[in-house]
Structures are given as structure tokens and as C-alpha cells.
N, C-alpha and C positions, 0 to 999 in steps of 0.2 A: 260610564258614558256620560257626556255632557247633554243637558238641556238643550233646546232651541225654542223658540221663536217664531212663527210665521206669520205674520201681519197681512192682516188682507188690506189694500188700500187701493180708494179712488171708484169709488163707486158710487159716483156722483149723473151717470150718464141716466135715462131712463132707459129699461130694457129691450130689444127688440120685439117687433110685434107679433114675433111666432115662440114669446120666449114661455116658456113652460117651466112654472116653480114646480109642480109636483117631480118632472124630470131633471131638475136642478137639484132638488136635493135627495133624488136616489143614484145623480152621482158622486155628490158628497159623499151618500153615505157608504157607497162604494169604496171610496176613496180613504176614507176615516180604517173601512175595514180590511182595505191593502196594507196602511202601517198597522196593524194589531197594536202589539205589544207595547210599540216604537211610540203612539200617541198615549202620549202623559194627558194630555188634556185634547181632546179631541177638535172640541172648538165652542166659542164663546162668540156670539155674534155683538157688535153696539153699532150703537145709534147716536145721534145729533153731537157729532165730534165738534168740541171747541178749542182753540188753541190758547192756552194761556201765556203772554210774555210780558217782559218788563212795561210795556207800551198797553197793555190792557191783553182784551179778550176779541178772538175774532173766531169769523165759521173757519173750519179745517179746509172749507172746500171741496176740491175735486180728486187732493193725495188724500183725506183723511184717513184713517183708522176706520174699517167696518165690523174688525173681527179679528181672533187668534184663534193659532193651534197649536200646542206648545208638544214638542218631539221629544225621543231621544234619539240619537244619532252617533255614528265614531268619531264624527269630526266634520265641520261645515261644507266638506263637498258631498257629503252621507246626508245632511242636509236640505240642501238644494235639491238632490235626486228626487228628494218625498218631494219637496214643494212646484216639481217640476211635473209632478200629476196631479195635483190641484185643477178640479174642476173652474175654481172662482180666477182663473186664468182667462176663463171666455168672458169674464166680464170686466176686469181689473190686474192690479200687477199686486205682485209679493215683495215683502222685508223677511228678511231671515237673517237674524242676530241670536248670538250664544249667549243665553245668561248667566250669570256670573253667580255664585256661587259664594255666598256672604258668613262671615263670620259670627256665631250666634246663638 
């Protein structure tokens, strides 16, 4: 099975005022324990995204990178279905890209 990908991005907004992290992340962690097997890396949260380009360095903004969760899946629409129960939906949107598989 191919690897994936899922990017958490844009979580730049501050939270709403009824938002409760200890409930955020027991449905993470629900969510982590619906793909069992499937999550190769379950997830890796980051912080102060910067974009690096020929033109210098700037903030990532409000798409940046907050965090991964890297899958196995049959193929990209096996995929999407996990990331399509992502909790971090209620606060942001998902990337989900195959990775490639390097010679080595």
C-alpha cells in the first residue's frame, strides 16, 4: 500500500469561545484510533510556519502547515475517506498528497 499525507493547514483564525482543547483532542484521538493500523505516523503537530522562496522569507500565513498525519491507504480516494474524518476540519482544511517512494 502507498503512503499519504495529510497536512493540516490554516490555522490561523483564533478559536471559538466555547472551544474546548481537552474535547479537541479526545477526538483526535478517537479519530487517530479509527485508522489503527492505517496511521503510519499518527500525527506531528508544528508551529511558526515560514515560507522560504527565491524572494527571501515570509510568514506562511493563514494556509500554512500546522501539522501531519501520514497514512497507509489503497489509493488516494482510500485517502481522502480517513481525512474526511478529521476532527481538525472544524477548525481548518486538509492536503492529502502520495509520497513518493525514493530510490535508496
Amino acid at each position: 500500500m502507498a503512503q499519504y499525507i495529510i497536512i493540516y493547514l490554516g490555522n490561523d483564525t483564533p478559536p471559538p469561545t466555547d472551544f474546548d482543547p481537552a474535547a479537541s483532542k479526545a477526538k483526535w484521538g478517537q479519530w487517530v484510533q479509527k485508522l489503527g493500523a492505517a496511521a503510519v505516523n499518527p500525527g506531528t503537530p508544528m508551529m511558526h510556519s515560514k515560507i522560504v522562496s527565491p524572494d527571501g522569507v515570509s510568514d506562511a500565513g493563514k494556509q500554512g502547515s500546522t501539522g501531519y498525519t501520514i497514512v497507509e491507504a489503497a489509493d488516494m480516494d482510500a485517502a481522502i475517506e480517513m481525512a474526511k474524518g478529521c476532527p481538525y476540519l472544524e477548525m481548518g482544511s486538509l492536503e492529502v498528497a502520495e509520497l513518493m517512494q525514493m530510490p535508496g
